[in-house]
C-alpha positions in Angstrom: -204.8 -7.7 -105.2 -207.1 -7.0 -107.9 -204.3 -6.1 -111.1 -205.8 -7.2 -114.2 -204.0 -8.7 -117.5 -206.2 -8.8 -120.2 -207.1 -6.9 -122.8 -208.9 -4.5 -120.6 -205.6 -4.1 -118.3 -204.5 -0.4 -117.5 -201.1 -1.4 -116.9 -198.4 -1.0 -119.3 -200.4 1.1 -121.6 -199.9 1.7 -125.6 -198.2 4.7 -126.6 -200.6 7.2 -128.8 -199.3 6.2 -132.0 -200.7 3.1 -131.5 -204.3 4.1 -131.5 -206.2 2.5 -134.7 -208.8 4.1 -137.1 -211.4 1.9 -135.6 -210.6 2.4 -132.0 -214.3 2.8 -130.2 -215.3 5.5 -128.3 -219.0 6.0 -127.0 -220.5 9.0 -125.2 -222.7 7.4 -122.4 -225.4 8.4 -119.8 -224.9 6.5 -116.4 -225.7 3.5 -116.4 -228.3 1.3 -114.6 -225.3 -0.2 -112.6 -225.0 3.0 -110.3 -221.9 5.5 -109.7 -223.8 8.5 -109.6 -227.4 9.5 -109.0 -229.3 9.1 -111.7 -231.9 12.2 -110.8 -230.1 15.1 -111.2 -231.4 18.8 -111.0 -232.6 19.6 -114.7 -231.3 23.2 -113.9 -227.7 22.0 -113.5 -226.1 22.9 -117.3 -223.4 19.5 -116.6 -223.5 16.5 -114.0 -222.9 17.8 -110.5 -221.4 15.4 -108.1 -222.8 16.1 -104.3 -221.3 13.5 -101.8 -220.7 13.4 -98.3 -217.2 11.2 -97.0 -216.3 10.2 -94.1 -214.4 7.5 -92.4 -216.4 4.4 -91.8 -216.1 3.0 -87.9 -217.9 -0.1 -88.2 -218.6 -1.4 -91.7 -220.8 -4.8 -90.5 -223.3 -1.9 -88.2 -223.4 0.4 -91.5 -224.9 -2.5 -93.6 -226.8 -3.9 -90.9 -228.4 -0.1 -91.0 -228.9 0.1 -94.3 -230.9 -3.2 -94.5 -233.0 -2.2 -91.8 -234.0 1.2 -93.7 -234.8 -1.1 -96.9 -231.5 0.1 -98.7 -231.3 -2.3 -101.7 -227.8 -3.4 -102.2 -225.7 -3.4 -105.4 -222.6 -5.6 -106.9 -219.6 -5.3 -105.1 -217.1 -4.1 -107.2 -213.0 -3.7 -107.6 -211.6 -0.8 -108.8 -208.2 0.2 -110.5 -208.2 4.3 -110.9 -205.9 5.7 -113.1 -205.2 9.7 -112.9 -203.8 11.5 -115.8 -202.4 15.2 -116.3 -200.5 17.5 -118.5 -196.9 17.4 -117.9 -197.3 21.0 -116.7 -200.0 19.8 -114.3 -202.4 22.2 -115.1 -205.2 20.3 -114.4 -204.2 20.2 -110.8 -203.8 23.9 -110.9 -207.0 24.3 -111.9 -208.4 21.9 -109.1 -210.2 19.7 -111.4 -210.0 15.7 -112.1 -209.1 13.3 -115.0 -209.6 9.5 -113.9 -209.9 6.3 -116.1 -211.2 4.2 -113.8 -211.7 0.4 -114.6 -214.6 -1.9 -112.5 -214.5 -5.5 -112.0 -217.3 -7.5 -110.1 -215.7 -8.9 -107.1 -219.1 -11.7 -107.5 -220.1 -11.4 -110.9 -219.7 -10.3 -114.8 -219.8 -7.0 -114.2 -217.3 -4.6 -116.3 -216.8 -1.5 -117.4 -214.1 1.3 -117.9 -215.1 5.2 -117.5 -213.1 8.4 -118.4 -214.2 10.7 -116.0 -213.6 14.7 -115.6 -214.5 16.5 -112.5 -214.3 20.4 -112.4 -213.3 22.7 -109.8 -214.9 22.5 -105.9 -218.0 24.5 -105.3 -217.6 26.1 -101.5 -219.8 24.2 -99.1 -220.1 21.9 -96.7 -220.0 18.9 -98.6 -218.3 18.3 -101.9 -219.7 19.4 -104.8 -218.2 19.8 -108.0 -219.0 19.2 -112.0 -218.7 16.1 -113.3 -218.5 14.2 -117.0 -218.3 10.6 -117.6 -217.7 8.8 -120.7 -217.5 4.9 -121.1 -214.9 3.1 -123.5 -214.6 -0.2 -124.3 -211.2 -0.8 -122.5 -208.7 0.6 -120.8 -206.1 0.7 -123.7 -208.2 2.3 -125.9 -209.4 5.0 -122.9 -205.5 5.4 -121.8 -204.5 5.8 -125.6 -207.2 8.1 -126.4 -205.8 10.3 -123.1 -202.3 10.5 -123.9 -203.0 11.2 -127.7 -204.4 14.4 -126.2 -201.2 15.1 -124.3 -202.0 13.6 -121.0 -199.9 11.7 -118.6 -200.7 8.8 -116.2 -199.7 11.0 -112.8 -201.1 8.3 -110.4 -202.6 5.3 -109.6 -204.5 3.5 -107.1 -207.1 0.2 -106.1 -210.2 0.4 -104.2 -213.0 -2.1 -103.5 -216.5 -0.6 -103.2 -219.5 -1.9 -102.6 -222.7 0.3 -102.9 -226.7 0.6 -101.7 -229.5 2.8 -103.0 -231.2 4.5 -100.1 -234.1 6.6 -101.4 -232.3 9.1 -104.1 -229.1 8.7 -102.7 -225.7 6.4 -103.4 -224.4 4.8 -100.4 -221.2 3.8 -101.2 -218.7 1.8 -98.5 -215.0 1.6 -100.0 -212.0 -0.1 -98.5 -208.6 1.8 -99.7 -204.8 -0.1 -98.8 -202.8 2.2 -96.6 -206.1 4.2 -95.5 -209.1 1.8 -94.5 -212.5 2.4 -94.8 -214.8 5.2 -95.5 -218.1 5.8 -96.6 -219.7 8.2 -99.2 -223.6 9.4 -99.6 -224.0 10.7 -103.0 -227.4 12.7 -103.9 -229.1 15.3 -106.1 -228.7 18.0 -103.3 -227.2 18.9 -99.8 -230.5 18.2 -97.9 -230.6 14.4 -99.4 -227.1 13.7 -99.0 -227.7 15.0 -95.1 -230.8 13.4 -94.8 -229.7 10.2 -95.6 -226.8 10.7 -93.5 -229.0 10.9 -90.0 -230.7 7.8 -90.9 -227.8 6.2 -90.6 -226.8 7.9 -87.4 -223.6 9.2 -88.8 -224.4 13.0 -88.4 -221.5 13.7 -85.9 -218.9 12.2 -87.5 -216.6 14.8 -89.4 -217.1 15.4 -92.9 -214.2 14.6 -95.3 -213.7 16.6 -98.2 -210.2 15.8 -99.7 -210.0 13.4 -102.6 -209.3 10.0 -102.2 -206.0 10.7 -104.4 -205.2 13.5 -102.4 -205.5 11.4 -99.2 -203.7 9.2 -100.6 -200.3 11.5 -101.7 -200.6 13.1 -98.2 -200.0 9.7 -96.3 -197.0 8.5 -98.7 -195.6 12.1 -98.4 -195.7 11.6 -94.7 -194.5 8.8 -94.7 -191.9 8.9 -96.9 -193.2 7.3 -99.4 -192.0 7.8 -103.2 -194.9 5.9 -105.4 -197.3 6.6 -107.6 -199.3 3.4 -107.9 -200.8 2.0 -104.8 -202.3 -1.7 -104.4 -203.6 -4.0 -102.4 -201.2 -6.7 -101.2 -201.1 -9.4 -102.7 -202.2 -12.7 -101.4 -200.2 -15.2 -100.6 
């Protein structure tokens, strides 16, 4: 299990009224270390996030593609991703996303925390929707700064991810507890994303389009499950 507890841990967050006058907050572009394409269309007026999911058969024959088609590969990351809300929910009404999501390199230094927002789905065959990111320097401050705008922590959940670039596309394979593994192509259009998708001779298998979250609730609801943070076990 990858919990963290240290200053950057996104468990037992501070109540708003402990946010200080010199709490950092800084507006970012994406950086080098990759989550989303870094060419996207000039016309779009925010961020759109184009990704194709679906479940991943055989992770070893993935990567073994991937280094064959000169993919170069990134740090291997753990991930803790925190969803927040209103406590009308309206921001699940309204089909868009509010995630503090906090990185760790599984192999290395690598850290970062993100507030992300992620609008409404576009219709189409893959998953398109807008998206705004905006780094902090640690998950207190990013969870204080949330809930002194009124939202909630409505969810939580762990992920390990670990991610190629293959021409102008993200290739990201993620392992999720309870669900497995899936992979997601991420590019600046629909023809990319699909393109990279044949050379990896994964064209027929079915698209995914739910959320990992969403996922996520639907297999706790079926199975009976009344949670709302979801881990890796730990290790013994």
């Amino acid at each position: 299990m990858f919990a963290l507890h240290e200053k950057g841990d996104i468990h037992n967050f501070p109540c708003a009224g402990e946010i200080s006058n010199d709490t950092e907050v800084e507006i970012v572009d994406v950086p080098f270390f990759p989550l989303r394409p870094l060419n996207r269309p000039r016309s779009s007026p925010l961020p759109i996030e184009i990704e194709a999911k679906m479940v991943l058969p055989d992770a070893p024959a993935v990567e073994a593609r991937l280094a064959k088609l000169g993919a170069k590969p990134q740090p291997a990351i753990a991930e803790t991703n925190v969803f927040f809300d209103t406590p009308q929910a309206t921001l699940k009404a309204a089909d868009q996303g509010l995630r503090l999501r906090v990185e760790k390199g599984i192999d290395g230094d690598h850290h970062a925390v993100i507030i992300t927002h992620k609008g409404p789905r576009a219709h189409g065959r893959l998953k398109s929707r807008s998206e705004t990111e905006l780094k902090v320097h640690s998950a207190r401050d990013g969870a204080a700064l949330l809930r002194a705008l009124g939202y909630v922590k409505v969810f939580s959940f762990e992920k390990r991810r670990s991610q190629w670039l293959l021409d102008d596309c993200i290739v990201a394979l993620d392992t999720l507890p309870l669900l497995g593994d899936f992979i997601e192509i991420e590019g600046p259009n629909d023809e990319a994303v699909m393109a990279a998708r044949e050379k990896l001779e994964l064209e027929q298998r079915p698209l995914i389009t739910a959320s990992y979250i969403s996922m996520l609730k639907t297999h706790l609801v079926e199975k009976g499950r009344n949670v709302d943070e979801v881990r890796f076990p730990k290790k013994a």
